[in-house]
ROLUM-573595 format. One line per field, with one value per residue (C-alpha): x, y, z; residue in three letters; residue number from 1. Coordinates in Angstrom, 3 decimals. Example, Ala and Ser with C-alpha at 12.3 -4.5 7.8 and 13.67 -1.06 7.14 Angstrom:
% residues 2
east	12.300|13.670
north	-4.500|-1.060
up	7.800|7.140
resn	ALA|SER
resi	1|2
This chain:
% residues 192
east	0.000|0.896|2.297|4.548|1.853|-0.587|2.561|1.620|-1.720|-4.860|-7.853|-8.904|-12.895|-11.665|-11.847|-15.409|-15.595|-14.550|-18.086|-16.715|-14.199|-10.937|-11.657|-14.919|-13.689|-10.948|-13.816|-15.463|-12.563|-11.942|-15.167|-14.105|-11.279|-13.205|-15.357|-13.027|-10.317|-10.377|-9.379|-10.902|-10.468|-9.758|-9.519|-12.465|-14.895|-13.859|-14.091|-18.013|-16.848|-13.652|-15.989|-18.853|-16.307|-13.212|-15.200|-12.433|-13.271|-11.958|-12.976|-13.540|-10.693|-13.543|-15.301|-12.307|-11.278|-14.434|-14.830|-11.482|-13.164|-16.049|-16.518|-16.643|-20.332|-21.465|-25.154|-25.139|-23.666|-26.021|-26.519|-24.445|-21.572|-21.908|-21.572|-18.547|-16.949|-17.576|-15.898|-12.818|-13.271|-12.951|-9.838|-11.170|-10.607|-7.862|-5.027|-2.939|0.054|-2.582|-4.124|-0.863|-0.183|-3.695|-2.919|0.099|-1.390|-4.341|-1.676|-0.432|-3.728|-5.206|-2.320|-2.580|-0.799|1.665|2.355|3.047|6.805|7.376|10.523|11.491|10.385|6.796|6.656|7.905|5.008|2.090|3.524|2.149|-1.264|-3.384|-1.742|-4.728|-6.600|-3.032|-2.685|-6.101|-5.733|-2.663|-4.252|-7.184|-5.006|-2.627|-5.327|-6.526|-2.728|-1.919|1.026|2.148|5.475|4.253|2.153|2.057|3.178|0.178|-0.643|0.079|3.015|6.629|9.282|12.477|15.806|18.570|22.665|23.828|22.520|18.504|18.482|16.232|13.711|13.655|13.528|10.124|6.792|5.746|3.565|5.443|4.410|5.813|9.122|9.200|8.538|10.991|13.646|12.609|12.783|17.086|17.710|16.028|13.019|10.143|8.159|7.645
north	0.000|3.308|5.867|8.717|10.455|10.783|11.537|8.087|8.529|6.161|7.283|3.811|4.889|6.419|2.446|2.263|4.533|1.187|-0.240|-2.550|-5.305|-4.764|-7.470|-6.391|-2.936|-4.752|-6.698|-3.171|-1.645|-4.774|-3.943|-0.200|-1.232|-3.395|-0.770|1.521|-1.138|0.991|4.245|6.945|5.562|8.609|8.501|11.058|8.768|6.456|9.114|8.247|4.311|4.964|7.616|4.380|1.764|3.533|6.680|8.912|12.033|14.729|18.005|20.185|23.257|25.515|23.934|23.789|27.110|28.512|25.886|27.028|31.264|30.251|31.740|28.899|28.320|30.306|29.651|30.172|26.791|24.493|20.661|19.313|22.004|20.549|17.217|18.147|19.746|16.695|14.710|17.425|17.428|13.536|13.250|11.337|14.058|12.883|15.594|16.917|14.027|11.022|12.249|11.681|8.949|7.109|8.760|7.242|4.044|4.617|4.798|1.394|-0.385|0.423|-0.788|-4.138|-7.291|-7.174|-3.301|-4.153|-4.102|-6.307|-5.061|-4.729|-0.989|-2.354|-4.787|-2.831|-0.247|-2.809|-6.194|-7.798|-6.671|-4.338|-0.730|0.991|-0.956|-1.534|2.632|3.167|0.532|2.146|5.864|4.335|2.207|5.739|8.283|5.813|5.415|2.485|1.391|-2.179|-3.691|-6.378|-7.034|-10.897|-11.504|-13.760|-15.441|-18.711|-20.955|-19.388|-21.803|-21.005|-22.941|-21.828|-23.068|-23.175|-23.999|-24.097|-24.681|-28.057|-25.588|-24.257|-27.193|-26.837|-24.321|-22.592|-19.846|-16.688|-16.113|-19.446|-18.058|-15.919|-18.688|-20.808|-17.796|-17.601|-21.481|-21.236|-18.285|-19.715|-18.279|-20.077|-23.607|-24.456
up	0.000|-0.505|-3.258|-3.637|-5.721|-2.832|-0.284|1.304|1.875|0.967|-0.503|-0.767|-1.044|-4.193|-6.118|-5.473|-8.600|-10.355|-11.795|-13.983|-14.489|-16.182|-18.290|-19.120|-20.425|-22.193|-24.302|-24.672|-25.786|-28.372|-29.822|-29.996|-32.098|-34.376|-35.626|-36.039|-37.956|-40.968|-38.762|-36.959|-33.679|-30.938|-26.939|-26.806|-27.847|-24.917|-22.129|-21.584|-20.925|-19.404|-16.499|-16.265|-15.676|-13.813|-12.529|-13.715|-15.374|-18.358|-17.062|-20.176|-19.950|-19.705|-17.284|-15.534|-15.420|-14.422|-11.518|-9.992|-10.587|-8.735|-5.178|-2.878|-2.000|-4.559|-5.449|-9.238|-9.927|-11.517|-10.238|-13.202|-12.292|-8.547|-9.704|-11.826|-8.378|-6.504|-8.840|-9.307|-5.133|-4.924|-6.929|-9.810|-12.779|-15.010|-14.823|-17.658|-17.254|-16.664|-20.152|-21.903|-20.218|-21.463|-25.172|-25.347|-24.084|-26.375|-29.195|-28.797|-27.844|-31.355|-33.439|-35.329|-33.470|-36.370|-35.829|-32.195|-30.828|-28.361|-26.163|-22.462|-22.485|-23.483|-20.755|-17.835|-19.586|-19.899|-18.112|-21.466|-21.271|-23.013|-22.687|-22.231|-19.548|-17.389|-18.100|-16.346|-13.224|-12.593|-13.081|-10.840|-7.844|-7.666|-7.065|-4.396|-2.682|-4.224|-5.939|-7.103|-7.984|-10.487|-13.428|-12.346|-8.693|-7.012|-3.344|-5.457|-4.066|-5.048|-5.974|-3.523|-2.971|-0.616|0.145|3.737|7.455|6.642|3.205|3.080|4.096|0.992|-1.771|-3.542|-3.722|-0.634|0.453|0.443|4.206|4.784|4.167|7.441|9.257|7.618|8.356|12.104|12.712|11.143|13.494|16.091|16.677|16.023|14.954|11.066
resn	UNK|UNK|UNK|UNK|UNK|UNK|UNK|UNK|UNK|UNK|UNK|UNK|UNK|UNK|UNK|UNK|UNK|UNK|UNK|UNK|UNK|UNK|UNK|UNK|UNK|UNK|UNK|UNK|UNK|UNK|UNK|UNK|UNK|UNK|UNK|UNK|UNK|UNK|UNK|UNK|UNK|UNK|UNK|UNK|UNK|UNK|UNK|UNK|UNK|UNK|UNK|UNK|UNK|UNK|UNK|UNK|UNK|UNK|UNK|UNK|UNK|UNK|UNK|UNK|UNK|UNK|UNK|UNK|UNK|UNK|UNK|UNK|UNK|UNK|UNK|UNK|UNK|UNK|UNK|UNK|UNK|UNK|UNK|UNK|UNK|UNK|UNK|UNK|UNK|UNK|UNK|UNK|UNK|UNK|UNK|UNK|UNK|UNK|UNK|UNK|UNK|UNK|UNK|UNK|UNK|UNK|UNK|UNK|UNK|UNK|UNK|UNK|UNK|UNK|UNK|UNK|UNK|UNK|UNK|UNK|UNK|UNK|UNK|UNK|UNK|UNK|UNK|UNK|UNK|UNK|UNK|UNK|UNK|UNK|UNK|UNK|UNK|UNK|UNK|UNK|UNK|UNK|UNK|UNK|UNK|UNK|UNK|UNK|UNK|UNK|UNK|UNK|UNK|UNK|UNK|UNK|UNK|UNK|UNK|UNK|UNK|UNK|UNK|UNK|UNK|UNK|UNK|UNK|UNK|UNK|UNK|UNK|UNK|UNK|UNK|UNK|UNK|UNK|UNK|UNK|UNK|UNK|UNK|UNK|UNK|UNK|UNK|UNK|UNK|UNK|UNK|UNK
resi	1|2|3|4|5|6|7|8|9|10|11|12|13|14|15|16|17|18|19|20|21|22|23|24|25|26|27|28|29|30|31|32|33|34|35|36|37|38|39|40|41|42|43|44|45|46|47|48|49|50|51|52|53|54|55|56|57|58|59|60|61|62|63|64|65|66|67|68|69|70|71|72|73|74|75|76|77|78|79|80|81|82|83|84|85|86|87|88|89|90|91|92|93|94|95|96|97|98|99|100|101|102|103|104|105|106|107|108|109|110|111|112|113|114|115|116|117|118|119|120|121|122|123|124|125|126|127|128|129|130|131|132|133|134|135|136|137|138|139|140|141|142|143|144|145|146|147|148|149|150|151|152|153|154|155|156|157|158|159|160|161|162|163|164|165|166|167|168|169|170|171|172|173|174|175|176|177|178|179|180|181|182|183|184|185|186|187|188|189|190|191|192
């Protein structure tokens, strides 16, 4: 848990904004790119789908600017421009950098499997996945104070060896909170 983003802090609340499954969107977003094969395809139209199923939000510039000119409290706002506040308030309006970010993802989810390059800089980017649903997890799990080192590490059973006083502890899978225990139990401390 945490992320330098958010100075540390969790606004875990902030993934109940998340109404649908990332691999739901991705089958959305495959459908997206079928009908728009030939060309024409553009991050804009996915703002409505990206705000239903991640909860985060483009505020238009204009909107925007006269949001941060409004007295605070001010009574000429209109519902929607309330709504648009609380959203701007809650920390789920897509900033200038996360925009980038999601074109450049954007960029590389619509090209053609052959078109695709395949290097380490892609994978440390995506983790193999689909650029543009990784791009708005990550977006989604930051703004809530989350940040995580892996595109594939699981609770499944980790395969661990070891050399020296111990190490038949360590010949095959175990739990990865088995390992403590297994560490405790060579130092002394403990029962595995």
């Amino acid at each position: 848990m945490g992320f330098a983003g958010t100075r540390y802090s969790s606004f875990v609340e902030r993934l109940q904004n998340q109404k649908m499954s990332c691999i739901e969107f991705g089958k959305r977003l495959e459908e997206y790119k079928k009908a728009h094969a030939s060309g024409g395809a553009k991050l804009e139209d996915l703002f409505p789908l990206i705000e239903e199923a991640f909860g985060l939000y483009v505020m238009p510039a204009d909107e925007k600017a006269a949001l941060e000119k409004a007295p605070a409290g001010g009574s000429a706002k209109d519902a929607s421009m309330e709504a648009r506040e609380k959203k701007l308030q809650s920390g789920m309006a897509l900033t200038d950098r996360e925009l980038d970010v999601l074109r450049e993802a954007f960029a590389r989810s619509i090209l053609k499997e052959k078109e695709l390059v395949r290097d380490d800089s892609a994978y440390l980017l995506y983790g193999g996945y689909e650029p543009l649903v990784v791009k708005l997890t990550t977006i989604l799990d930051n703004k809530a104070g989350i940040g995580w080192t892996s595109y594939s590490h699981t609770g499944v059973p980790v395969q661990t060896s070891a050399m020296g006083v111990g190490s038949e502890l360590f010949n095959g899978y175990y739990d990865q909170t088995d390992i403590y225990g297994k560490m405790m139990k060579i130092i002394g401390f403990g029962k595995q």
